[in-house]
C-alpha positions in Angstrom: -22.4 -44.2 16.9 -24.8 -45.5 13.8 -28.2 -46.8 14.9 -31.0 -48.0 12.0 -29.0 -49.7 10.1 -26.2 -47.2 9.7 -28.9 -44.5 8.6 -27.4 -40.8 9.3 -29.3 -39.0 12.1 -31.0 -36.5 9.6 -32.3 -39.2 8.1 -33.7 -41.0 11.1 -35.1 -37.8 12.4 -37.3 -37.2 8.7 -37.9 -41.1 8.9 -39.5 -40.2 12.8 -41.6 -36.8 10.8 -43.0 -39.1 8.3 -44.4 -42.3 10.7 -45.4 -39.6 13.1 -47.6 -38.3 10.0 -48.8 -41.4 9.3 -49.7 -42.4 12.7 -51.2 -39.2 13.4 -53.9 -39.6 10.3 -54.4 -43.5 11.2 -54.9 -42.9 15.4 -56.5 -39.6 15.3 -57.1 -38.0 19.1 -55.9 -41.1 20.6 -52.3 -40.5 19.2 -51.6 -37.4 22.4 -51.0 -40.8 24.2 -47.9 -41.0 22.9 -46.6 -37.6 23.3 -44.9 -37.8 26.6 -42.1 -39.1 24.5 -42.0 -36.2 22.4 -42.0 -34.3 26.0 -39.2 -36.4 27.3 -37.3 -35.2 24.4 -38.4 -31.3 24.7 -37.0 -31.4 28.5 -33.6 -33.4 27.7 -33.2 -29.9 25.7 -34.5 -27.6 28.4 -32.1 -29.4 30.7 -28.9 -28.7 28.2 -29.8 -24.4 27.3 -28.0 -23.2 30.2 -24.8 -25.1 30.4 -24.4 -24.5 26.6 -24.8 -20.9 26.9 -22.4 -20.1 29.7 -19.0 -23.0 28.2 -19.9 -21.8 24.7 -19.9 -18.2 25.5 -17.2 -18.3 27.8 -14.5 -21.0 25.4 -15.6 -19.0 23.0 -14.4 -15.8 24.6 -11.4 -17.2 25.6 -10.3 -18.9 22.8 -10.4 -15.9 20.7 -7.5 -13.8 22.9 -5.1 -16.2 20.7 -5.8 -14.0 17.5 -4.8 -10.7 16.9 -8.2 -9.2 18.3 -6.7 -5.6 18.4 -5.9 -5.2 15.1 -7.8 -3.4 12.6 -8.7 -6.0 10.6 -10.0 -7.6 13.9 -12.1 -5.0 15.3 -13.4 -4.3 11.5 -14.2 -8.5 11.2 -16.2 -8.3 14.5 -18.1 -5.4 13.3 -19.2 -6.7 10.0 -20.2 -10.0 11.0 -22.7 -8.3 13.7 -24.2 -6.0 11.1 -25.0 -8.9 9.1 -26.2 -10.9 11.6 -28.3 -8.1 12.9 -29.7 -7.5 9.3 -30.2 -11.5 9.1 -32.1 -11.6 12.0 -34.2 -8.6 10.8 -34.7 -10.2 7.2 -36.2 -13.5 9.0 -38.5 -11.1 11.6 -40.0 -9.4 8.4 -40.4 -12.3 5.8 -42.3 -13.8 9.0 -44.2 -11.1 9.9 -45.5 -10.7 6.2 -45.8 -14.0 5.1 -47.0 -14.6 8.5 -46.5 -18.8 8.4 -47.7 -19.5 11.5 -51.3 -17.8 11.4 -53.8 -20.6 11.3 -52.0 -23.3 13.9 -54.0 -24.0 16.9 -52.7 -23.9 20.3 -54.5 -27.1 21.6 -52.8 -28.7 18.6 -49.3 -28.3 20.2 -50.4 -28.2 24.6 -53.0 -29.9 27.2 -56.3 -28.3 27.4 -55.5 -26.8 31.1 -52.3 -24.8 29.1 -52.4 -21.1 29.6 -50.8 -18.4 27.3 -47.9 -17.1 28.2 -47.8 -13.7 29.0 -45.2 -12.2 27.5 -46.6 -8.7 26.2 -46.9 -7.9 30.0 -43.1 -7.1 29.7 -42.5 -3.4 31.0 -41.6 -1.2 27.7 -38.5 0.4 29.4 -35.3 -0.4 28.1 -33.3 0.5 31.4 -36.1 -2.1 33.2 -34.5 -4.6 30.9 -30.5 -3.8 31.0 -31.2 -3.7 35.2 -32.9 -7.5 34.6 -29.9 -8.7 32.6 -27.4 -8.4 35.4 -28.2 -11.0 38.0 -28.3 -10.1 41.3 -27.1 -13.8 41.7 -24.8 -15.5 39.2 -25.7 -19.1 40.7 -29.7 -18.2 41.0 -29.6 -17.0 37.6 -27.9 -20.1 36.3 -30.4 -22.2 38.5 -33.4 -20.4 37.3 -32.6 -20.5 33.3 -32.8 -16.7 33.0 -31.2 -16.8 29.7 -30.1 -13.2 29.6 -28.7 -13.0 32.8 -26.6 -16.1 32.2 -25.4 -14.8 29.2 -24.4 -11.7 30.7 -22.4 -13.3 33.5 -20.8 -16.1 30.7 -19.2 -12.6 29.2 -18.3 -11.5 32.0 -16.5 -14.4 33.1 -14.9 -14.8 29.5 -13.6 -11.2 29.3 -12.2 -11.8 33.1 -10.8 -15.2 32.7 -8.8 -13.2 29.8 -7.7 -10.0 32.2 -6.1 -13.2 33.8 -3.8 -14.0 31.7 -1.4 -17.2 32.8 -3.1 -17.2 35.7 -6.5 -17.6 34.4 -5.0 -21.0 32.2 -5.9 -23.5 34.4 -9.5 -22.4 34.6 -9.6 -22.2 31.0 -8.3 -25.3 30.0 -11.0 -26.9 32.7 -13.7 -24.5 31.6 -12.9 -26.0 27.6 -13.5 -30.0 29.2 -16.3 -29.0 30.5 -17.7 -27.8 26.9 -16.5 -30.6 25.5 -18.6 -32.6 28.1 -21.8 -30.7 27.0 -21.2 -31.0 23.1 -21.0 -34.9 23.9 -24.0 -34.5 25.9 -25.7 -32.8 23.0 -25.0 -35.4 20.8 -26.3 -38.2 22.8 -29.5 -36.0 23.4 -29.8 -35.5 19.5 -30.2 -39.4 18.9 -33.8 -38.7 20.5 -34.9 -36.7 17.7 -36.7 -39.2 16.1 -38.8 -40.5 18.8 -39.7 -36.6 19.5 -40.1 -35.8 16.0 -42.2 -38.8 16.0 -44.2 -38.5 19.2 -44.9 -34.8 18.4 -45.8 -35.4 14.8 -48.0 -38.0 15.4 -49.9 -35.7 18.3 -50.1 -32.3 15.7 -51.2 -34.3 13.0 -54.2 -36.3 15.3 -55.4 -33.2 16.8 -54.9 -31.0 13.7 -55.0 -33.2 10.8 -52.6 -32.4 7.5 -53.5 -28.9 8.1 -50.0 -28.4 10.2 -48.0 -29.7 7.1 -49.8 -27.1 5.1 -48.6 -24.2 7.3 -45.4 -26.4 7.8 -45.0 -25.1 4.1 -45.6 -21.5 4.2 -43.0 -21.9 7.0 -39.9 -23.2 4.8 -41.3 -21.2 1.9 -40.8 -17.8 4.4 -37.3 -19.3 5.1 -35.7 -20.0 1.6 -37.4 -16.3 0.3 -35.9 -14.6 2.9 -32.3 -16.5 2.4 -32.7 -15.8 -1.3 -33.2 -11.8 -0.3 -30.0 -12.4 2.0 -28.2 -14.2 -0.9 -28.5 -11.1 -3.1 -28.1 -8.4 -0.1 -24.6 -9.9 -0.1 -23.8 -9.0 -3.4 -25.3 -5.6 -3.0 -22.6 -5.1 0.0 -19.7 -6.3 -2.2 -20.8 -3.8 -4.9 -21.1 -0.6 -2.0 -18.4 -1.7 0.6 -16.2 -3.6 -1.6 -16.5 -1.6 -5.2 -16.6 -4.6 -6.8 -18.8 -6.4 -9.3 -20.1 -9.0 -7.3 -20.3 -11.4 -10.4 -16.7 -13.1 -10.1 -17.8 -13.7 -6.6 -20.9 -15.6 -7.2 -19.1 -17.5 -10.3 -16.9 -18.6 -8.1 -18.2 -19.3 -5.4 -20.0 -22.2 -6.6 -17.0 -24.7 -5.3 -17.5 -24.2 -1.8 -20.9 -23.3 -2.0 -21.8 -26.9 -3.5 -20.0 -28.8 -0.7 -21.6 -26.3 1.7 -24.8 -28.3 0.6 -24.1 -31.4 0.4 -22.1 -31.3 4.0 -24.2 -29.0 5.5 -20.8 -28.0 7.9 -19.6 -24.5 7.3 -16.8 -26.3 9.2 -16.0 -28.7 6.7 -16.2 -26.5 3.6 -13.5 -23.9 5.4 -10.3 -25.4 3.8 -12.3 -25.3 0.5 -13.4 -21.6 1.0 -10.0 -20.3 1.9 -8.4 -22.2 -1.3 -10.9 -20.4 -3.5 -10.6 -17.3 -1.6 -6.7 -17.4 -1.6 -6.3 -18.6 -5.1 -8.9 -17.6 -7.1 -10.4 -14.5 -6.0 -7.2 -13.0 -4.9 -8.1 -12.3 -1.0 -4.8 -11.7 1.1 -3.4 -14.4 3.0 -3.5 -12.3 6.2 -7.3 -12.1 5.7 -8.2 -15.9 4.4 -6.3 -17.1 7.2 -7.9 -14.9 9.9 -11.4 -13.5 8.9 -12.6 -16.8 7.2 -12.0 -18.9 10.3 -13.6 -16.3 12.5 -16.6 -15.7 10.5 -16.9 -19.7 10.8 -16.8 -19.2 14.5 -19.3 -16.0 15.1 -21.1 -15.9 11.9 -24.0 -17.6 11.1 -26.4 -15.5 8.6 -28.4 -18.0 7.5 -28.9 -19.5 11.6 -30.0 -16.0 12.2 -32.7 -16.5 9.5 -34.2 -19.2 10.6 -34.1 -18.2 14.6 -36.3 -14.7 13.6 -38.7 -17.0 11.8 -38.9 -19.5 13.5 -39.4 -16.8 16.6 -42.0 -15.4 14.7 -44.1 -18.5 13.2 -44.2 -19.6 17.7 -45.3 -15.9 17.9 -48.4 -16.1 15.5 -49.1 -19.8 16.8 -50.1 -18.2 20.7 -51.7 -14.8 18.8 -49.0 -12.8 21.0 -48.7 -8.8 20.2 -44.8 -8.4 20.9 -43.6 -4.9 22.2 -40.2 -3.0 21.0 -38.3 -4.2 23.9 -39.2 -7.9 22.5 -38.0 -7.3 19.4 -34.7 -6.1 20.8 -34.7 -9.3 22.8 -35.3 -11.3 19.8 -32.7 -9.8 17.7 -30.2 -10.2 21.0 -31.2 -13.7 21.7 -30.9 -14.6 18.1 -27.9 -13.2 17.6 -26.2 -15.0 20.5 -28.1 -17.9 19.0 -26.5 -18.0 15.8 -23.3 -17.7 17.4 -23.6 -20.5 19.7 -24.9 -22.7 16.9 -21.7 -23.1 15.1 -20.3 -26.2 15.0 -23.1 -28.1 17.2 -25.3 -31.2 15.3 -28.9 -30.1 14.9 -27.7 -26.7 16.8 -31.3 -25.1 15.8 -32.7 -27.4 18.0 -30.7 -25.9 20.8 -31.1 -22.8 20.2 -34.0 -21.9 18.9 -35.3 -22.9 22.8 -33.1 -20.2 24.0 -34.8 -17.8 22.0 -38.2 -18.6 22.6 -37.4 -19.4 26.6 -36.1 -15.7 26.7 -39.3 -14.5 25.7 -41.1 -16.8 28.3 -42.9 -18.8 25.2 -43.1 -22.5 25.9 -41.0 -24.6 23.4 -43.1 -27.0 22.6 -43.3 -27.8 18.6 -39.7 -27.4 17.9 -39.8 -31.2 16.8 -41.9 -30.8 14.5 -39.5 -28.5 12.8 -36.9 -31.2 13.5 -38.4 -33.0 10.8 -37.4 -30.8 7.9 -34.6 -28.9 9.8 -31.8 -31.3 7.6 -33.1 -30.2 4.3 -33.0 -26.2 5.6 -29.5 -27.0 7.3 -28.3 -27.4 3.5 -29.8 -23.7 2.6 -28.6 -22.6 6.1 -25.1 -23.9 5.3 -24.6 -22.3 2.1 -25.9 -18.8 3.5 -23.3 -18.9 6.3 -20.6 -19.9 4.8 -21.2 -17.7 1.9 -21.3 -14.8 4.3 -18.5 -15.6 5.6 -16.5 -15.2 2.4 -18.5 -11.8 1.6 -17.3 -10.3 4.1 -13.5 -11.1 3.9 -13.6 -10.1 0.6 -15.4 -6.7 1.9 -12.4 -6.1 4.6 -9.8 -7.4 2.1 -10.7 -4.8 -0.3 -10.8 -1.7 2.4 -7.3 -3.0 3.6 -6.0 -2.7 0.0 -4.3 -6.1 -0.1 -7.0 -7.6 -2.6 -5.6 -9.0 -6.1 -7.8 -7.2 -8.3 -6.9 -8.6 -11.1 -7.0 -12.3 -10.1 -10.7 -11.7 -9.0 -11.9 -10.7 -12.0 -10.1 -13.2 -14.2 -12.2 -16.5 -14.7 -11.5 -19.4 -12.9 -11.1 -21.4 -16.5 -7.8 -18.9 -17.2 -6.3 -19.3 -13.9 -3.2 -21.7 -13.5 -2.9 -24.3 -11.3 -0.1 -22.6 -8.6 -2.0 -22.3 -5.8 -0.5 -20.9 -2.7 -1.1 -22.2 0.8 -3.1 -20.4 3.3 -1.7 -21.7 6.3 
């Protein structure tokens, strides 16, 4: 569905930024009277977190019993991609925490004057307190209430019994996948409201605050592209230790996929290009192209992660909130589930970066604003995860002992057009 004049939704949503901005400067104070549309927006995503947790989680689950998920290469896939998620995650936490982004945003800016703080530091420090509060006493209150850890708990439960089921457990599957199918449609009729509630939210920030927000708007994408850059390098660090390899022939050529990464912003779309140039021209195994690359595409989103522990951290700073260790944990839990979740879903930071934040009881107001610019970041986002994605097949390929040597470290100039196929 086009609206605008066939304008693309990332575009619509940067057009909504930039009237709110203007509208904001012209109407002053009197622009809050149009934020309850920017609040009709936030709760059409409030109303969507929990379904999408518990399909995702669960299809996702499921759907990966198809695979060979005993195997070594499996269980050594799984592994990798949650170290580098984990180390994601804890990249964005600490490029927020020093370049701090969202010191200097006031509260009022983003909530009514009767708002109160959220009292999140009040969480008990003991880590048994939390595993006990992550298994619902009841599955249907839990998913009623929003407790976003306690759902997720029970979606993995249900996916790893659903597949204990076997044949039997089928049907419930095959209904379980409509139903996620019915949420991502919801999602994308949800995401056409982005640029009224980019622009409604905008326009309120930018009455109350003035150009000031855009100033720590700034700081905020400038955390986010130094931390991606750190993560860019880290993976050829890993290649050098795990993989014993220069990592130079893989940034070289890398280049192909990583250029329509950007421009498509869908690690989804650039897969058939990544396995090509994986496959044929860095010499990865076909067993691995064919099985890691797809799964990384599925549960691996580095540069999601990234953004999620910012983005945690710039809401942090914004309500002056000390977090204790057992918040950090939940932030690098949430996010990581996060990222996960995110793949494949239109404006899927929008999503979940609510999770995140609604597990640490912090009100998600404000994530519009970041709508604004989230396009642009989705193209630095894309080309992290994707890239990832290719690091670490190359990694596993190269343990396993099935890596052409040779053809990885002959240029892509010198190579000769007899590609083989990957499927």
């Amino acid at each position: 569905m086009k609206r605008w004049f066939g304008m693309k939704l990332w575009k619509q949503v940067l057009t909504g930024l930039i009237a709110g901005i203007i509208v904001g400067m012209v109407l002053g104070e009197k622009a809050s009277y149009i934020k309850p549309l920017g609040d009709f927006f936030i709760r059409l995503i409030q109303m969507i977190i929990v379904p999408l947790i518990f399909f995702s989680l669960v299809t996702g689950l499921t759907g990966m019993t198809d695979r060979v998920s005993l195997s070594r290469v499996a269980i050594k896939s799984v592994i990798a991609f949650f170290i580098t998620t984990s180390l994601a995650i804890t990249i964005g936490m600490l490029a927020g925490i020093f370049f701090e982004p969202g010191v200097g945003i006031s509260v009022s800016a983003l909530h009514s004057e009767n708002f109160k703080l959220p009292e999140v530091g009040a969480r008990v420090l003991e880590l048994t307190t939390v595993i006990n509060d992550t298994i619902p006493n009841n599955a249907l209150s839990a998913l009623v209430t929003g407790n976003i850890l306690q759902v997720v708990f029970f979606s993995i439960f249900t996916g790893v019994i659903l597949n204990m089921l076997g044949k039997e457990g089928e049907p419930m599957i095959r209904g379980l996948k409509v139903g996620a199918r019915l949420v991502f449609k919801m999602i994308s009729v949800i995401m056409y409201c982005a640029p009224y509630g980019a622009f409604a939210l905008t326009a309120s920030v930018i009455g109350k605050q003035g150009l000031s927000a855009l100033q720590n708007l700034s700081t905020l994408v400038f955390t986010l592209l130094s931390a991606m850059t750190v993560q860019y390098i880290i993976f050829g660090v890993l290649i050098a230790i795990f993989g014993r390899l220069s990592p130079f022939p893989f940034y070289r050529k890398s280049l192909e996929y990583q250029a329509l990464a950007f421009s498509t912003s869908s690690s989804k779309a650039t897969l058939p290009t990544t396995m090509d140039v994986c496959l044929n021209k860095m010499g990865i195994s076909k067993n691995s192209t064919s099985f890691v690359l797809p799964l990384g595409a599925a549960i691996n989103m580095d540069g999601m992660a990234i953004y999620l522990g910012i983005c945690t951290m710039f809401f942090v700073q914004i309500y002056g909130i000390q977090l204790t260790t057992v918040d950090y944990i939940i932030i690098m839990l949430t996010s990581t589930l996060g990222s996960i979740g995110a793949a494949g879903i239109p404006g899927g930071t929008l999503i979940m970066l609510p999770m995140v934040l609604s597990a640490l009881n912090l009100p998600i107001e404000g994530i519009a604003f970041i709508a604004g610019i989230d396009r642009v970041l989705d193209m630095m986002r894309t080309t992290i995860n994707i890239t990832g994605d290719a690091t670490i097949t190359l990694i596993i390929d190269s343990s396993e002992g099935t890596l052409n040597k040779k053809l990885y470290n002959t240029p892509s100039s010198k190579i000769l057009d007899n590609k083989e196929l990957f499927i």
